[in-house]
N, C-alpha and C positions, 0 to 999 in steps of 0.2 A: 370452901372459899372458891370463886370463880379463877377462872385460869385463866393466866394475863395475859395479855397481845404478845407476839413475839412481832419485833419493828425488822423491816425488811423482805428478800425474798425467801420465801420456805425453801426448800430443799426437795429434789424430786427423787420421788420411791423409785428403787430399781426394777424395773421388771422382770423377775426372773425367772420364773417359770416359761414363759411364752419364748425368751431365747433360749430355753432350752432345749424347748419343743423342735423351736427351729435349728438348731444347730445336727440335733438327732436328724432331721427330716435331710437336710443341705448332704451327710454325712453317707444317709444310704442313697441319695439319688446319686454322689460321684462314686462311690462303693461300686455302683450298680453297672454305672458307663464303664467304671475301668473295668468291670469283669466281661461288660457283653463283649468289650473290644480283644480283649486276652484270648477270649474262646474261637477256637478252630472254627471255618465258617464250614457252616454243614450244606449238603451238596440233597437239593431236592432229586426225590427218587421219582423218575422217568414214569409213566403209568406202562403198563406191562401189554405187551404188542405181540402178534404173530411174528416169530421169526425171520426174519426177510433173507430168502437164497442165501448159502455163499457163494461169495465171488472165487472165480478163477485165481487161482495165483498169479495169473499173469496178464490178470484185467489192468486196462487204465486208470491211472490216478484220477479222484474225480477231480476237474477245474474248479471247484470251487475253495475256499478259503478253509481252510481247518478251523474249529475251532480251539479259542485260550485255551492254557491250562484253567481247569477247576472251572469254568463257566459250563450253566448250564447243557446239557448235551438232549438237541429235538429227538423225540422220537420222530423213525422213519417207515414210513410202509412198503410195505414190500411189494419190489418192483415186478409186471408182469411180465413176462418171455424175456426175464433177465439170458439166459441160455440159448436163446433163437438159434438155431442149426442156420449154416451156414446155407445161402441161396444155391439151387446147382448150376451150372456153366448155360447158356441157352447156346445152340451147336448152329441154332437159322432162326433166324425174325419171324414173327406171325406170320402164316400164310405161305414161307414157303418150304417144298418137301422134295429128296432126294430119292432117286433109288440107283440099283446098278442090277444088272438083269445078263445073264449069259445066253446068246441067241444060240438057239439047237432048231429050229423053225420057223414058221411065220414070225417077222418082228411084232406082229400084233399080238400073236398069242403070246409072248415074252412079256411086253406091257400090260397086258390086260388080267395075265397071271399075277405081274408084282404090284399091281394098283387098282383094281378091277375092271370091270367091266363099264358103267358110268362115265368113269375119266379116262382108262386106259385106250377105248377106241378111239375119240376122239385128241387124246393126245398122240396118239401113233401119226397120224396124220401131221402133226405140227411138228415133232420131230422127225420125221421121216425130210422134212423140207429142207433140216438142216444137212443128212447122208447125206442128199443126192450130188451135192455139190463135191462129195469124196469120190462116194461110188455109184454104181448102179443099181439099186432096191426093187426087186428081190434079187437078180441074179449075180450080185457080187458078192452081199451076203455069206459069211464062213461058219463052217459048225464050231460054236468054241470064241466067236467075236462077244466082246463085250460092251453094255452101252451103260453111260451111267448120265443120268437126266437131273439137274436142279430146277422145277420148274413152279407154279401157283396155278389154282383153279380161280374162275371167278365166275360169280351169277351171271348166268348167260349170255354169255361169251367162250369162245373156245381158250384150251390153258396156254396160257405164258407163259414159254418157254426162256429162262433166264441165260442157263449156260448143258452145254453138251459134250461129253467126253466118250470118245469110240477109240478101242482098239478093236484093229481092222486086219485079219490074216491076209485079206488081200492085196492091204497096202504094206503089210508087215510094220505096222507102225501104228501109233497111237495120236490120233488128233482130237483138239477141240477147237469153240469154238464159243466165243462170250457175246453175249445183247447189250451195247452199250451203248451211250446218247454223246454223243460229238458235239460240245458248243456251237461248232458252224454247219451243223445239219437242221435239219425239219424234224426226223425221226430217229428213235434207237434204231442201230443193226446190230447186223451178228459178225463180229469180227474174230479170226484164226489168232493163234498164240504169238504170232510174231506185228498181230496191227491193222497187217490186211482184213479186205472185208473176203467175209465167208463167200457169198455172190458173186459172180460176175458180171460186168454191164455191157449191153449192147449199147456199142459205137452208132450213133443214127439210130435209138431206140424211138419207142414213140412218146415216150415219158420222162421228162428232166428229173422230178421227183414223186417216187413212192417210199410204202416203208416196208416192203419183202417182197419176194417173189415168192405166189402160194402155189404154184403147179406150171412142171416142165413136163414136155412130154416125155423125160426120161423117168419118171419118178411113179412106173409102174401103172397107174391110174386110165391109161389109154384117151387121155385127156389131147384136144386136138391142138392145143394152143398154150402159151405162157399167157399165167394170172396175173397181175399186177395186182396188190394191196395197195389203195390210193383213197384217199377221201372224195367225195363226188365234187364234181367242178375240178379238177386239176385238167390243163393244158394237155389236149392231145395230139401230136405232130405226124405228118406225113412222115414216111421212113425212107423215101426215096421221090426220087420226081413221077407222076403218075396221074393218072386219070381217072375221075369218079367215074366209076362201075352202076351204084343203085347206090340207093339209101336205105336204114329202116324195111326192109320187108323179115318177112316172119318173125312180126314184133312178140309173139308169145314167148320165141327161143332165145331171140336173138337180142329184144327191148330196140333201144334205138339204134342202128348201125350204118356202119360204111365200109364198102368196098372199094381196094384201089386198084388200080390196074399200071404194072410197072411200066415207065418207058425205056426201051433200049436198055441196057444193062442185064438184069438175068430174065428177064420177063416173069417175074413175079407177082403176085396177088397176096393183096393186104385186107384182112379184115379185123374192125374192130369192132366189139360189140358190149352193148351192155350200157352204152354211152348215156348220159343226163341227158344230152340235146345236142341237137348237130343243126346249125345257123340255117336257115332258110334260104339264105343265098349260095349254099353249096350243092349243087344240082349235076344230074348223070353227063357226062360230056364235058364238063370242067376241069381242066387241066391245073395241078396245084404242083409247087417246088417242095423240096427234101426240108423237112425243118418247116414249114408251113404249120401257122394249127387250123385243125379242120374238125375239132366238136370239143367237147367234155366228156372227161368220164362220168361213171354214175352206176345205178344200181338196177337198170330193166330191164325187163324179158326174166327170163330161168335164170334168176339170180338173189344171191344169199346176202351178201354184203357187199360195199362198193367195191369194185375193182374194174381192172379194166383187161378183155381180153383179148389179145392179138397173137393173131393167127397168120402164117403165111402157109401158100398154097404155090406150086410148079406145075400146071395142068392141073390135074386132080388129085395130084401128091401132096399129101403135109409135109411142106420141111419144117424142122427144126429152128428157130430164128438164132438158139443160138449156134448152130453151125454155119447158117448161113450169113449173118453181122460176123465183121468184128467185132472181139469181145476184150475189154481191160477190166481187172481189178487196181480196186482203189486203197490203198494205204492209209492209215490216219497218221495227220502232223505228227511235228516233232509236239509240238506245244500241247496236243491229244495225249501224246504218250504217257505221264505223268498219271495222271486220271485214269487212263485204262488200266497202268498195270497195278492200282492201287481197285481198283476194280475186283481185277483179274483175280488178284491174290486172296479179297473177300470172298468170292464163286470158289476158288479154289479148295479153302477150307470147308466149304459147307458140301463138299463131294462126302459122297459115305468113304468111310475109312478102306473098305474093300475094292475100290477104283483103282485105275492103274494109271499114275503122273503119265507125260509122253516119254517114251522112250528114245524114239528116234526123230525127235520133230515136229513142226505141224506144216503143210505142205505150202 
């Protein structure tokens, strides 16, 4: 018999299997989360590095940031010349060099011994310019004096001389003497331990400004005249009131010159030589005043570098001009002061350790 309608809505099968499935699945995936979260987090192992130095114990903290606890830690490579030895003291600047030398003979052969032969003859000559203004070279000279020299070589040019320290049995005493540049000067000079300049200047010289005086006639040489160091063209002045003599002859020896002829006062004769150029209106019989300028310096005739050379003559005698001028030394300001002895105390240190401070002064 067929089976009869049932009137209404059927009734729905429960699905049971498939929430089963699903309740199993829902069951190991929170299983699963609450165990990854449970478990200790594990700490990635670093890839494996050369050692890198160790540090000093008593190296610097480095600045940068530590890292967290338990976050990853970078590998580092290792650093080069972590150790670097420390730099040594520099004692003088490039370029320049000391010595100290004990005179038992010729000051040349002392120099030429402790520096050779190259630099040492021609720096005898550059320091011997600074002695003379103490003593007399050779014959003051003592067995047993010492000289200590801070000076520089340079390509062709003679050395520069910076600073110079002499103990002198003659003077019974130790002096020096520093190269330093004056804001109100033109040039360095060479100035003694208390400011003064090393030099002395002729009163009525023929020159307002140079930068050294390279040869007196006391300074062994047999040199007939005082050198002036000057660059060519500086103003060259009568020394006294006088009358042009000649001009310019024996331009081989002499380059461009002039002779003056004194009036009244000691009757002396002035030559200057070596001049750039002497004005075409200055002619033999011309009578010129004290402080007058009557040429330029410059570099002609038998001559090495500019300078200007003046010479006086008493008949046929050489005198000395600085015996025969007055002579002043110049002091540096107050406002100099500062500067020089901060100078001073730089040249000081860089003497060889073997030198002897002043004892008694500088004169």
């Amino acid at each position: 018999m067929p089976e009869m309608p049932t009137l209404g809505e059927q009734p729905k099968q429960t699905p049971v299997i498939p929430i089963a499935i699903t309740a199993v699945l829902v069951g190991c995936i929170t299983g699963g989360i609450y165990w990854v979260r449970s478990r200790p987090a594990e700490v990635e192992t670093p890839p494996v590095v050369a050692a890198a130095p160790a540090e000093p114990a008593n190296a610097p903290a480095s600045p940068e940031t530590p890292p967290a606890p338990g976050a990853p830690v970078a590998a580092v490579a290792p650093t080069q010349n972590a150790a670097a030895p420390i730099a040594p003291v520099v004692t003088a600047p490039p370029g320049l060099k000391s010595f100290t030398v004990n005179i038992n003979g010729p000051l040349e052969t002392a120099i030429v011994t402790s520096e050779g032969k190259e630099t040492g003859t021609a720096l005898t000559q550059v320091v011997n310019r600074s002695l003379v203004w103490w003593v007399r070279v050779p014959n003051d000279l003592v067995k047993g004096d010492t000289l200590s020299v801070i000076y520089e070589t340079r390509d062709g040019q003679e050395p520069l001389v910076h600073a110079v320290r002499f103990t002198s049995g003659k003077l019974g005493k130790t002096v020096e003497t520093y190269r330093f540049k004056a804001s109100a000067e033109q040039f360095a000079r060479y100035y003694q331990g208390d400011g003064s300049e090393l030099e002395e200047r002729l009163v009525d010289g023929p020159l307002d400004s140079w930068e050294q005086v390279t040869s007196l006639l006391r300074d062994g040489r047999k040199h007939k005249g005082v050198d002036f160091k000057t660059p060519s063209g500086t103003p060259v002045k009568a020394t006294f009131d006088g009358v042009v003599v000649r001009k310019n002859w024996n331009f081989r020896g002499n380059g461009n010159s002039v002779e003056l002829q004194e009036i009244g006062g000691k009757g002396r004769t002035a030559l200057f030589l070596h001049l750039s150029e002497v004005p075409k209106s200055l002619e033999a019989g011309q009578k010129v005043k004290k402080g007058q300028e009557i040429a330029r310096s410059g570099n002609t005739g038998r001559s090495f570098a500019p300078h200007l050379h003046y010479q006086l003559m008493s008949g046929e005698k050489v005198v000395d001009p600085f015996d025969s001028h007055q002579t002043t030394r110049i002091s540096l300001a107050a406002t100099e002061k500062p500067a020089f002895e901060k100078r001073k105390s730089e040249l000081n240190a860089l003497f060889p350790p073997d030198s002897q401070p002043p004892t008694f002064g500088s004169r």
